[in-house]
N, C-alpha and C positions, 0 to 999 in steps of 0.2 A: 417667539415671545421675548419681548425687552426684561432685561437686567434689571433689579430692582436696585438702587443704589443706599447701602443700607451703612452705617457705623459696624467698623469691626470688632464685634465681641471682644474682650481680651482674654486668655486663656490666663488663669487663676496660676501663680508660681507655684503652686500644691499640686499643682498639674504635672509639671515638668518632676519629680522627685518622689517617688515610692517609698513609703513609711522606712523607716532604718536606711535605707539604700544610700551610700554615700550621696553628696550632690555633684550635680553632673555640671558641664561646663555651660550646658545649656540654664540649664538653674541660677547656676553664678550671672551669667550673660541677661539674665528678663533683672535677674534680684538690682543688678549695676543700674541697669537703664531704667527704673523704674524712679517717678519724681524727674525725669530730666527738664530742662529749661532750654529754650530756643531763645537765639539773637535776633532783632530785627536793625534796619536804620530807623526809618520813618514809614513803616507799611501803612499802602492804601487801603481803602476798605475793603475792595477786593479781594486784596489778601488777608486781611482779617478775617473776611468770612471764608476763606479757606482753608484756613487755621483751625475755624472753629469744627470745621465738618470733622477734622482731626481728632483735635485735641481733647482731653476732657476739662470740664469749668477748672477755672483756678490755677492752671498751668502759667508758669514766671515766663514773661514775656520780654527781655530785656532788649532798650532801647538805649539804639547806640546815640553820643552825641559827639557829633564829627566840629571838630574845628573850624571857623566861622558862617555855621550851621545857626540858624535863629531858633533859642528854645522854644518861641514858640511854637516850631511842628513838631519839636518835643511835645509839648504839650499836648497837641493835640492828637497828635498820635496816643498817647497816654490812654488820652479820655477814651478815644476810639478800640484801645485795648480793653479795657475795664469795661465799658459799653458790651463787649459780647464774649462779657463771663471771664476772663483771663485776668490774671495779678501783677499790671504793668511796674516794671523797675527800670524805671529811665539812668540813664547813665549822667553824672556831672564832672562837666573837667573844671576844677579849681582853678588853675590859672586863665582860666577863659570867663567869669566873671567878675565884671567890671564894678561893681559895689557891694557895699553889703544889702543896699538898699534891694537892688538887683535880684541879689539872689532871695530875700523876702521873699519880693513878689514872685519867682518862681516858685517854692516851695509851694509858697499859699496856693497859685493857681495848682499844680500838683497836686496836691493833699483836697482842697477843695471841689476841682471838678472833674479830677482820676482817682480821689480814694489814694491816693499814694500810699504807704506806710515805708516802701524798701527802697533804696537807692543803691547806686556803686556809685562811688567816688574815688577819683584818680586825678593824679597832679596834670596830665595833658600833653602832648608834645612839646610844646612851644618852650623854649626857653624864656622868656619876658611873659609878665603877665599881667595883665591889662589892669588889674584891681588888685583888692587886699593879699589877696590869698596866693602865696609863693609855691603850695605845695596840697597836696591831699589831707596832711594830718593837720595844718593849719586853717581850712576849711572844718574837720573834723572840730576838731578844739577850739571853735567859738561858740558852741552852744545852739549855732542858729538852726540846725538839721533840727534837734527834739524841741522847741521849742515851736516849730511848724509842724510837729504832729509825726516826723518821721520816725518810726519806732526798730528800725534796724537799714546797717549799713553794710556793701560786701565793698573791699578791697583786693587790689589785684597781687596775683602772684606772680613769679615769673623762675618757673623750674626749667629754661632752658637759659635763663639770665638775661641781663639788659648789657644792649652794646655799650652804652656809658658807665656804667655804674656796675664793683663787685660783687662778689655774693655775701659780703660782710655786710655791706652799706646796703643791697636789700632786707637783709635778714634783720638788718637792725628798724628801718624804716619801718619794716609789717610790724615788728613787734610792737613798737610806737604806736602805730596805727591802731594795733588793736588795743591795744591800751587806753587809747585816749577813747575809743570809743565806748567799750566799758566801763570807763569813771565814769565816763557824760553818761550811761545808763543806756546804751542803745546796743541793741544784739549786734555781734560781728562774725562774717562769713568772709570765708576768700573765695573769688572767680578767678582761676589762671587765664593768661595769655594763650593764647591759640598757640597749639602743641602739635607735633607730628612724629614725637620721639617717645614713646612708650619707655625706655629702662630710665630715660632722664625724668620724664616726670613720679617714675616712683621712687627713685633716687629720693628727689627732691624731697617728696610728701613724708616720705622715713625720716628724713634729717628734720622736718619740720613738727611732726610728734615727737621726737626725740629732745627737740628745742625747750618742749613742753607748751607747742601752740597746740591745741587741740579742738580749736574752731571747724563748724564744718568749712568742705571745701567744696569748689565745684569745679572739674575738670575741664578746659576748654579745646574742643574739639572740633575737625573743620566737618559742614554734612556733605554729604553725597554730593560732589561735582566732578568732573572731566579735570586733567591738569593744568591747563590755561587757568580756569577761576579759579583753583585754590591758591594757581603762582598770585595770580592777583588778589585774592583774599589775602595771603599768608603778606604781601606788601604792604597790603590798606592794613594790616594791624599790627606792622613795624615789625614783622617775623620775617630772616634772612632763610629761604627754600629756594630751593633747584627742583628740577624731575626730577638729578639723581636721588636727593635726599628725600624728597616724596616717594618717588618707590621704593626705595628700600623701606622706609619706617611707615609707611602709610597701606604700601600691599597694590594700592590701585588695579583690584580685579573689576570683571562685570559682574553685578549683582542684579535685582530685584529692578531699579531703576537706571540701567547701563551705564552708570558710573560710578567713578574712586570713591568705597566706602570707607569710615574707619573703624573698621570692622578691626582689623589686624592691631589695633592702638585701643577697642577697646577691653581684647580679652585679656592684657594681662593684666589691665587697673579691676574688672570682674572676680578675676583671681584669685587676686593681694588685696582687695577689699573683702571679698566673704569671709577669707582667714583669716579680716580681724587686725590686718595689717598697716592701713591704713587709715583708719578711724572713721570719721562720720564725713563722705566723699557722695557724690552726686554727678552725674554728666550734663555737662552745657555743649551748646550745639551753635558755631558761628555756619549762618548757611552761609556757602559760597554760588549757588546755585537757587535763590530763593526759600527764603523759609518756610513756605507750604510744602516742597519737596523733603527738604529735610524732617520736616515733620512727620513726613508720610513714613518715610525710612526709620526715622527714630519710633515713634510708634507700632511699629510693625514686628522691631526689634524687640521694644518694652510688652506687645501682648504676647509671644510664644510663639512667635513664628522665625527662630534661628536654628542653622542647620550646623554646629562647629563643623569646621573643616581638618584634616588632618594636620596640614602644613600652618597651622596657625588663624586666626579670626574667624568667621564664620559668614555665611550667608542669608541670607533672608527671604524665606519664602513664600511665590504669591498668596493669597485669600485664598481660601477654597473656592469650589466652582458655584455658581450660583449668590457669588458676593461679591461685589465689586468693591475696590478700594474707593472712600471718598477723593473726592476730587479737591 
């Protein structure tokens, strides 16, 4: 008799935790992953509809915008996300538009035929920049984002640091940023840089409650791929990785889908966030191996099905029998 292919139940975190009974690592591990956000580039519909057999409605779909990329498969990718149920947040690199007029009319299209309301905005690689806008906060601080309807903005962080730039001169930057985004009256969120170093990013995130930033954040994490994609992920998102430093801080065991989870990098953000440690944190997910995989894995994680492991992070185990994972 064939497999029925059915959405997997998620098991309720009141599950995982018996009345009075401390909480368990497992608890900590559903309570972290729960609300997570998936990376795309330009996913086709394909993968969209893949996503959806996944995901539940309204999961933040972020949409990367690569350098001399034409917004408009931004766009349309957008629409294509909000089309089946998800809350597309396209990416804008500030020095990669060429007017104000420009960015206008993306916005409009944005907010008009994808619903937009959330953005990330970031200054961009490029050193030169083709239009007004020399920087992130200088796109921020023209007004033109709420004025097209955008009602909240995330800005990057970088807790393992930027090769050009100190920790002074970023800390000073985000704080601007979020600054200016608050006057202008628009919510502000940080999304980290893709990370593989667990003690550095909580480092970071204590020094940045500490600062007195207390925005949420969102942790940026690679999904489930072999070490070849994540070398190549961890390049395509301007993060300097080896094997060596992938396995040591990343674990790269077999799991659930036979490859490097980051399992081991998310128990101790789970941890230091239950206890309160960290403040208002979330996990974001760059797939290096396709974002329906990653989704699968991240979800799997988020309904109750993780086994901690002794030696550090934990595993994820298959559906029970007579349920197949969506596809």
């Amino acid at each position: 008799m064939p497999v029925t292919t059915m959405p997997v139940t998620a098991m309720p975190v009141t599950a995982l935790r018996r009345p009075g009974a401390p909480a368990s690592a497992a608890y900590q591990i559903v309570s972290f992953m729960r609300g997570f956000s998936v990376g795309a580039a330009a996913p086709a519909i394909a993968e969209i509809a893949a996503l959806r057999s996944v995901l539940p409605p309204r999961t933040k779909i972020h949409l990367a915008a690569l350098a001399g990329r034409s917004y408009g498969e931004t766009i349309e990718a957008a629409a294509r996300v909000r089309g089946q149920g998800f809350e597309p947040v396209p990416h804008l690199l500030a020095r990669d538009i060429e007017s104000h007029a420009a960015l206008d009319d993306v916005l409009a299209r944005l907010t008009r035929w994808a619903g937009v309301r959330r953005i990330l905005v970031v200054g961009g690689d490029t050193t030169h920049s083709k239009g007004p806008f020399g920087s992130a906060l200088e796109l921020i601080e023209s007004g033109l984002l709420q004025r097209a309807g955008i009602r909240e903005i995330a800005v990057a962080g970088y807790p393992e640091g930027h090769p050009k730039l100190p920790r002074e001169t970023l800390d000073r930057a985000l704080a601007a940023k979020i600054e200016a985004g608050m006057q202008t009256g628009l919510g502000v969120s940080i999304v980290t840089q893709l990370c593989f170093d667990a003690e550095a990013v909580l480092g970071w995130a204590r020094r940045l409650r500490h600062l007195g930033i207390e925005n949420p954040v969102r942790i940026g994490m690679a999904g489930p791929a072999d070490i070849t994609s994540l070398i190549g992920l961890a390049r395509c998102c301007g993060v300097r990785a080896t094997a060596q430093t992938l396995t040591r801080h990343a674990g790269l065991t077999k799991h659930l889908l036979a490859a490097g989870t980051p399992d081991r990098v998310i128990r101790p953000f789970a941890e230091a966030a239950f206890k309160g440690a960290l403040g208002r944190v979330a996990a974001h997910f760059f797939p290096a191996a396709g974002a329906a995989a990653t989704a699968r894995w991240a979800m799997a994680a988020a309904s109750g099905r993780v086994v901690p492991e002794a030696g550090g992070g934990f595993r994820v185990e298959a559906p029970p029998r007579g349920i197949d994972v969506p596809a």
